[in-house]
N, C-alpha and C positions, 0 to 999 in steps of 0.2 A: 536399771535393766529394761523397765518396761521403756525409758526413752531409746535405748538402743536396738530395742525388735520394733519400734515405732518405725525409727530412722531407717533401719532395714527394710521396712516393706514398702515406705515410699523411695527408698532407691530403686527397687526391683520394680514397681509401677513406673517410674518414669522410665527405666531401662526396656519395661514392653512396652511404653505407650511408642518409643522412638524406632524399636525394630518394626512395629508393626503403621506406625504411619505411611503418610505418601504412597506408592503405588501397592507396595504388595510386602510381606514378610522380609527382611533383609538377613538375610544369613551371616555368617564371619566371614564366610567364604564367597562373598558375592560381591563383582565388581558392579557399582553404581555408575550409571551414567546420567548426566544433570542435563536437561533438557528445557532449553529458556525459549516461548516461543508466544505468540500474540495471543490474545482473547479473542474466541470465535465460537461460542454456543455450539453451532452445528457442526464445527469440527471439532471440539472438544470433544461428543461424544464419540463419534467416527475415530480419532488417533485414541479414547480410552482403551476401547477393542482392539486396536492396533497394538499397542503396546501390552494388553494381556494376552492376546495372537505371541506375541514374537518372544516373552517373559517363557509362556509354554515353550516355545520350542528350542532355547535358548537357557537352558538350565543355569544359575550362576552368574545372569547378566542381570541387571534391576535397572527399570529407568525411572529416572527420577522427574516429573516434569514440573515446572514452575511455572505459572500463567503471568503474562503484564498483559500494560495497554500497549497499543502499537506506537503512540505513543509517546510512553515512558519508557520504551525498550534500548533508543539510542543513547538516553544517559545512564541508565542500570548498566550495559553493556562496557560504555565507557570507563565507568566507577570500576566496574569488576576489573578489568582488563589493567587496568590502570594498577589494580594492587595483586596482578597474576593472578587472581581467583576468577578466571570466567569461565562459565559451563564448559561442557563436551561439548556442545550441541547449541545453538541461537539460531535464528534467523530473523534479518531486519531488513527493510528497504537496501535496495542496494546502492545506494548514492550516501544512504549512512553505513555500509558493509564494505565498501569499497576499500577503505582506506586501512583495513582490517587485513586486506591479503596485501596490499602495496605494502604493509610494515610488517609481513610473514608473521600474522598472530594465528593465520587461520591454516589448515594442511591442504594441502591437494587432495584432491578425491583418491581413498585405494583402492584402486580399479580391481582387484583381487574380492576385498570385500563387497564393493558395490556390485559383484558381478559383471564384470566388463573387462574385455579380452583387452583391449586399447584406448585410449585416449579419441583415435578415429575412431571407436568403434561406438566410444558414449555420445560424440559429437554427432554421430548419424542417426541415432535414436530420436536426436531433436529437431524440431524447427530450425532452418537455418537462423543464423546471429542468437540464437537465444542464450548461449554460453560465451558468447564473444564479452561480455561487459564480465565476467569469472574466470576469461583464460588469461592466463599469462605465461608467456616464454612456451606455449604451448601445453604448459600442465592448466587443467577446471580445477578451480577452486569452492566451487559451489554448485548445489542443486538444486532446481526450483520447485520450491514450494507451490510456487503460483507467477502467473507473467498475467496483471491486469492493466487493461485501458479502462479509460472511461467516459460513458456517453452518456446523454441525458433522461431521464425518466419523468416519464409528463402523468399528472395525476387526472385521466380525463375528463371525472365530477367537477373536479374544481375549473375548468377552463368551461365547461358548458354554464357554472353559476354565474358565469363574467360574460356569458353571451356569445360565448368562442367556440367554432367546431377545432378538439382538438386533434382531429387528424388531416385539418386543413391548415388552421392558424398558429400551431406549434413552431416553434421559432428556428429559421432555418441559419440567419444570421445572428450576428451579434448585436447589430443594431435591431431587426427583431425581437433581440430577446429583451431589450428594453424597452420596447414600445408595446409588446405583451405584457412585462412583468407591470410595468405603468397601469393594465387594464387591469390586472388580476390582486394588488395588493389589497389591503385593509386594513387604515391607520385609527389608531387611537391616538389623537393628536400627531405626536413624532415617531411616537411607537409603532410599529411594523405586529398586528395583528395577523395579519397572512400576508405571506410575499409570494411572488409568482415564483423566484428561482435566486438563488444565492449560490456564490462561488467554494469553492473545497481549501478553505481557511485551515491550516496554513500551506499547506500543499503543494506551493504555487511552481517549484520547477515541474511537478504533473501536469495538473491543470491548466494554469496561466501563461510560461512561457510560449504554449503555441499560438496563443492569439498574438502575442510580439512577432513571431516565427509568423505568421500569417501575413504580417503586415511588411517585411522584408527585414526583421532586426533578427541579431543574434546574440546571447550571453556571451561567447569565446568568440571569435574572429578563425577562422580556418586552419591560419596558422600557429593559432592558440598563444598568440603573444598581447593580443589586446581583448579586452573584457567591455561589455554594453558599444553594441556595435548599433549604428546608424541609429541617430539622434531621431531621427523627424518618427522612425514607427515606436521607438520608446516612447516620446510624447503624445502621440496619437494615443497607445494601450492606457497611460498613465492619468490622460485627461477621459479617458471612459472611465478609469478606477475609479477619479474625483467625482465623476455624474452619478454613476452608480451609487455612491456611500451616501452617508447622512447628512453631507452637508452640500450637497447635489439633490439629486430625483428621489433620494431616501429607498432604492429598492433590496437595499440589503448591506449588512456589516457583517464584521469579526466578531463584532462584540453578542451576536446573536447564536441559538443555540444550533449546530452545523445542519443543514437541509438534508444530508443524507437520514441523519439518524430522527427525523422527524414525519417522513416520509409513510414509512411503515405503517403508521397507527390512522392515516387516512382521516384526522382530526381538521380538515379544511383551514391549516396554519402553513402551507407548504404545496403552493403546484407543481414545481420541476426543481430534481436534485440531481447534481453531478453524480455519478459512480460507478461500482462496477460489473460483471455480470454477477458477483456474490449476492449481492442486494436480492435478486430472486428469490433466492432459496431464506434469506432473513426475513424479506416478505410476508412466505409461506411460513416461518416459524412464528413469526410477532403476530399476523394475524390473516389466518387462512382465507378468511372469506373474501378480503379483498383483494387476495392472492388469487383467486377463483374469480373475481368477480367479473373480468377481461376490461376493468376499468383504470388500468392503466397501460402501457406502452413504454416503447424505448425507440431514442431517434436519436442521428448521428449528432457528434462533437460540430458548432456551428461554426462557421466562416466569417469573417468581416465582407460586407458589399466590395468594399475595394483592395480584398486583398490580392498578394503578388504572389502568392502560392499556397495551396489548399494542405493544410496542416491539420491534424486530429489530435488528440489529446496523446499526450505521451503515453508507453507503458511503462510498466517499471516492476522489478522482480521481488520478492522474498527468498533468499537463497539459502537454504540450510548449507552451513558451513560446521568445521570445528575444529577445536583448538587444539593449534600446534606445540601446545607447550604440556598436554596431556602425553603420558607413557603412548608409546605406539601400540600396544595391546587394545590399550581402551578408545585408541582413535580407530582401529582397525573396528572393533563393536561399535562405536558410534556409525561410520559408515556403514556398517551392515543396516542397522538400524535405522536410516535415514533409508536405502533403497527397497526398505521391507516395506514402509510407508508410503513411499514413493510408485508401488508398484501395484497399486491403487487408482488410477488415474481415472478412470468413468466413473466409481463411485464417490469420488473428490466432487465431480460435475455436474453428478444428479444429484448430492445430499448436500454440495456446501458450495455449490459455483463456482467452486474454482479452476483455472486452468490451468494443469500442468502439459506444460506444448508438445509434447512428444507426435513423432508423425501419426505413429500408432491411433490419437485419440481426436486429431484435428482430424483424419480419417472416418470414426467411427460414425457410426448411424446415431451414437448416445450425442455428439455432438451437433451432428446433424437435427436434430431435433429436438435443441434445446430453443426453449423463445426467444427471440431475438440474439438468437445468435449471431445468426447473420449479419447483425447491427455492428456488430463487435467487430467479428473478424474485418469487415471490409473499414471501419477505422482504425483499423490498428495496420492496416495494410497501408495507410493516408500519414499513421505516426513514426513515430522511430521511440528511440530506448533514451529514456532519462538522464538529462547529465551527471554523471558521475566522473568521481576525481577526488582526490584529496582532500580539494576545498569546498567539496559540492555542498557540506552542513552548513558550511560558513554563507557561499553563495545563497543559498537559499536562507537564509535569516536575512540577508544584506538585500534582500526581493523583500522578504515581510518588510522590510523596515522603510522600504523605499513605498512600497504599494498602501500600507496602512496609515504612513503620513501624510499621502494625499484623499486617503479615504475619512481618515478621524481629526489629523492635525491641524488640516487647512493648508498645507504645506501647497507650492503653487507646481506642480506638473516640472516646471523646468529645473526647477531650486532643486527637486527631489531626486533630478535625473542626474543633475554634476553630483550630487551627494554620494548616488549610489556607483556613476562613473570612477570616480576617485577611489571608492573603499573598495570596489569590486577591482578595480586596475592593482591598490595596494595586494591584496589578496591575492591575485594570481601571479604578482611579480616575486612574491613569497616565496614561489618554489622551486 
C-alpha cells in the first residue's frame, strides 16, 4: 500500500513539475507553440516580456521557447525537420533557411494574422529588397528578425599601446589591415598573444566573399551556370589567406578563440573584430565601463588597394518563419505571435542592436542616434544580401574547406582553387 500512495505522489509531482515548467502553467486546453530561436542575453530578456505581454492577452495560446547556439540551430533544425517534428516558430540565417521554403516546409506569411491588408502592403512596410531573398511566386515566407552587416570595431587602447593613433592608422585597406595587425600582435613564440584583428571564422559567404567580390571574382557566374569565377582574383584572396594564417605572417587562425567574442572584456588580447551593430549593446552588457569609456569605435568594411569595385561586407537575415506542416490554427497563432514581437522595432535597437528594417525605424530619430550607425547604414548601402540557394550550406563549407587549407594545410593557393572549382561546379551542376 504504502509503495502504491508512494508511486502516486511521485506521478502527481512529475505531472505538476511538467504543466508548470517552461513559460507558464499549461492548461488541457491550451495550444502550445514551440519557439526555436538563437541565444542572445539582451534579447532573451526583451522576447521574455514579449511572450508574457502576448500569453495575457491571448488566453489559451502557450509559447514554448527553446534557446541554441546560432550555431547549432542549422543542424537541430535539419534533424528536426528531417523526422517532421520541427517547431512552430525557428529562425536561422537565411542562406541556411532558404532551402526550407524552396521544399515548402515553411508557410507564407498570414497576412490576416500578421496584420496585413496584402502582400503589397507587408512589402511597403520594408526597406526595399529586404523580403526579396523570402518571396516567392510573390507570397513572403519570412520575417525579419534582424537584417545585419558587418564593419570593424577598432579597440582604441590597444592601437595607442603599439604607437598608432587609431583614428588615423585604423586600417582602411586590406593590405592595411596586415601591416597594422603586424604592429599590433603579441607572440609567445608561435602563439598569437594578442592579435590586431582576425576574420569571422566560419562565416565566410558574410565576411570573406567580398574581398573575392572586391577584387573582380564571383562564386556563381551571372547566368548561374558556372561556380568560382575568374581565377587571377581567387588566387590573389586565397594567397592573402595563406599570409595571413600560421604558416605565413601568423596574424590570426580558425583554430583561435572568434575576435568578436573577445572583444568585449577589453583584456588587451584582441584590437579589431568583424561584426555587427549587436555588438554595442553586448558591450554595454559584458562590461559598461568600456562601453562608456568612448575607447573604442567602428569603421567601414575595408577594400583591397587594387580593387575593381568597392564591395562591403554582405548582410544577411534571421527570418522568423513557420512550419507548414503544423494545423493551420496554430500556424495562424504562430504568426500572430511573431508580428506582436516584431512590432517592437526601436526597443529591438536600443536594448539589443538589432535591425529590423522597416521604413518606419530606418526613419526614426531612435535610429538616428544610435553610434555609429551611420557606419552601418552607408555599408550596407556598398553590400548586397548573402548568397543564398539551395546549395548555399554546401557552398559555404566548400569556402571553409578551400580557405583553411591554405591557412593550416600548406595547401599552395592554386591546388586549393581547382579543388574548390571542381567541387563547387559538381555542387551547382546538382541542381
Amino acid at each position: 500500500m504504502k509503495k502504491l500512495v508512494m508511486f502516486s505522489m511521485l506521478s502527481i509531482f512529475c505531472l505538476m513539475f511538467v504543466l508548470v515548467s517552461g513559460q507558464g502553467v499549461v492548461g488541457a486546453e491550451d495550444m502550445v507553440i514551440t519557439f526555436w530561436t538563437h541565444e542572445d542575453p539582451n534579447r532573451m530578456e526583451l522576447e521574455t516580456r514579449y511572450i508574457q505581454e502576448f500569453e495575457a492577452a491571448n488566453p489559451g495560446i502557450k509559447i514554448e521557447r527553446v534557446l541554441n547556439s546560432s550555431a547549432k540551430m542549422p543542424e537541430l533544425l535539419l534533424t528536426a525537420f528531417a523526422a517532421n517534428q520541427g517547431p512552430h516558430i525557428f529562425n536561422t540565417q537565411i542562406e541556411d533557411a532558404y532551402a526550407y521554403i524552396v521544399y515548402g516546409r515553411v508557410a507564407p506569411v498570414d497576412l490576416e494574422a500578421a496584420g496585413y491588408a496584402s502582400y503589397d502592403a507587408l512589402r511597403d512596410a520594408y526597406m526595399q529588397k529586404v523580403l526579396d531573398s523570402v518571396t516567392i511566386d510573390g507570397k513572403v515566407y519570412g520575417l525579419p528578425l534582424e537584417l545585419t552587416n558587418w564593419c570593424v570595431f577598432v579597440n582604441k587602447n590597444v592601437f595607442r599601446s603599439a604607437g598608432l593613433d587609431p583614428d588615423k592608422d585604423y586600417p582602411k585597406t586590406w593590405e592595411e589591415m596586415m601591416s597594422v595587425s603586424e604592429k599590433l600582435v603579441i607572440r609567445d613564440g608561435d602563439i598569437l598573444i594578442r592579435r590586431g584583428f582576425d576574420f569571422r571564422y566560419p562565416y565566410y559567404l558574410v565576411s570573406i566573399m567580398p574581398m573575392v567580390e572586391q577584387l573582380g571574382g564571383k562564386l556563381i557566374s551571372d547566368d548561374g551556370t558556372t561556380a568560382i569565377v575568374n581565377d587571377d582574383a581567387w588566387l590573389k584572396f586565397l594567397s592573402y589567406m595563406a599570409e595571413w594564417g600560421p604558416n605565413g605572417k601568423n596574424l590570426g587562425s580558425p583554430t583561435y578563440t572568434n575576435a568578436r567574442k573577445l572583444f568585449n572584456a577589453n583584456n588587451n588580447d584582441i584590437a579589431m573584430c568583424m561584426t555587427g551593430l549587436y555588438q554595442e549593446e553586448r558591450i554595454r552588457a559584458d562590461n559598461e565601463e568600456f562601453y562608456n569609456s568612448g575607447e573604442w569605435m567602428v569603421v567601414p568594411y575595408p577594400q583591397f588597394e587594387n580593387a575593381v569595385q568597392e564591395v562591403a561586407s554582405c548582410y544577411y537575415g534571421h527570418y522568423y518563419m513557420v512550419n507548414s506542416q503544423k494545423p493551420a490554427e496554430e500556424q495562424a497563432a504562430a504568426w500572430k505571435f511573431i508580428a506582436f514581437m516584431l512590432s517592437h522595432p526601436e526597443e529591438y535597437l536600443q536594448k539589443v542592436g538589432l535591425i529590423q528594417p522597416t521604413k518606419a525605424l530606418m526613419a526614426s530619430e531612435t535610429f538616428k542616434n544610435t553610434p555609429y550607425g551611420e557606419v552601418f547604414a552607408a555599408d550596407m548601402e556598398k553590400g548586397h544580401i548573402v548568397y543564398y540557394a539551395e546549395n548555399s550550406a554546401k557552398m559555404q563549407e566548400l569556402l571553409k574547406e578551400a580557405i583553411e587549407s591554405v591557412m593550416l594545410g600548406g595547401i599552395e593557393p592554386a591546388e586549393a582553387l581547382e579543388t574548390l572549382k571542381t567541387k563547387a561546379q559538381e555542387v551547382l551542376d546538382m541542381e
